[in-house]
N, C-alpha and C positions, 0 to 999 in steps of 0.2 A: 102479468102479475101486478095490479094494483091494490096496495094495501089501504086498507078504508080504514079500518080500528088496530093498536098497538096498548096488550095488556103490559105492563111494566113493573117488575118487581123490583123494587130499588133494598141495595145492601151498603154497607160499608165501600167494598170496592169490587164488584162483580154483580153485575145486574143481568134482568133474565129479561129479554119482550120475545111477545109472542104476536105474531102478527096475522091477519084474517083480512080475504077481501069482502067484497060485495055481499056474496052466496055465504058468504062465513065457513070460507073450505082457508085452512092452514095454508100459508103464506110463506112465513117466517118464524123461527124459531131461530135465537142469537141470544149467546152469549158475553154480553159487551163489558169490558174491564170500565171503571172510571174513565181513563183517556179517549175511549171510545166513543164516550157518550154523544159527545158534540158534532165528532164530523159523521158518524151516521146517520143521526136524525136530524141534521143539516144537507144532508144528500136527499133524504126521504120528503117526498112530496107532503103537505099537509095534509094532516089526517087525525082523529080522532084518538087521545093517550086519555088512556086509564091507569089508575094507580093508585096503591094504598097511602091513604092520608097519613106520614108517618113526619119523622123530626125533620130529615132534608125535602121530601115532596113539594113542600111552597118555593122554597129554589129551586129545583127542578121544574114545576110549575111553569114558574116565570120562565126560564130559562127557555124551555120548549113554546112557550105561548110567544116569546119574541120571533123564534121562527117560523113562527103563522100554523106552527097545528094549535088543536082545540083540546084542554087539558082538563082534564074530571077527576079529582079527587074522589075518592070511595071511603066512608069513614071505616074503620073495622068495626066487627060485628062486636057488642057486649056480651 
């Protein structure tokens, strides 16, 4: 199982990713509280986060791009 892409829905304190490899066959699906966030995707090899451009995403952002994945804001649709 190597995860290549991780969609991200960030909330107040319960986030969702969904994770996909190579072929785009489901990976992962995790439900991560707040405290979660750091040391999972500090275990998880670098890889490609998607996520909706929202108030916290640029922290997050950053926060994930220090640990060497690659981070794509999505603006939402008008």
């Amino acid at each position: 199982m190597q995860i290549t892409t991780v969609g991200l829905d960030l909330a107040k304190s319960v986030f969702q990713a969904h994770g996909v490899d190579e072929t785009g066959a489901t990976v992962l699906v995790k439900r991560l509280h707040r405290k979660q966030m750091l040391p999972f995707f500090s275990k998880l090899p670098p890889c490609l986060i998607g996520m909706e451009a929202c108030g916290t995403a640029h922290h997050w952002a950053r926060t994930l791009a220090a640990m060497g994945h690659e981070v794509r804001l999505i603006p939402h649709p008008t």
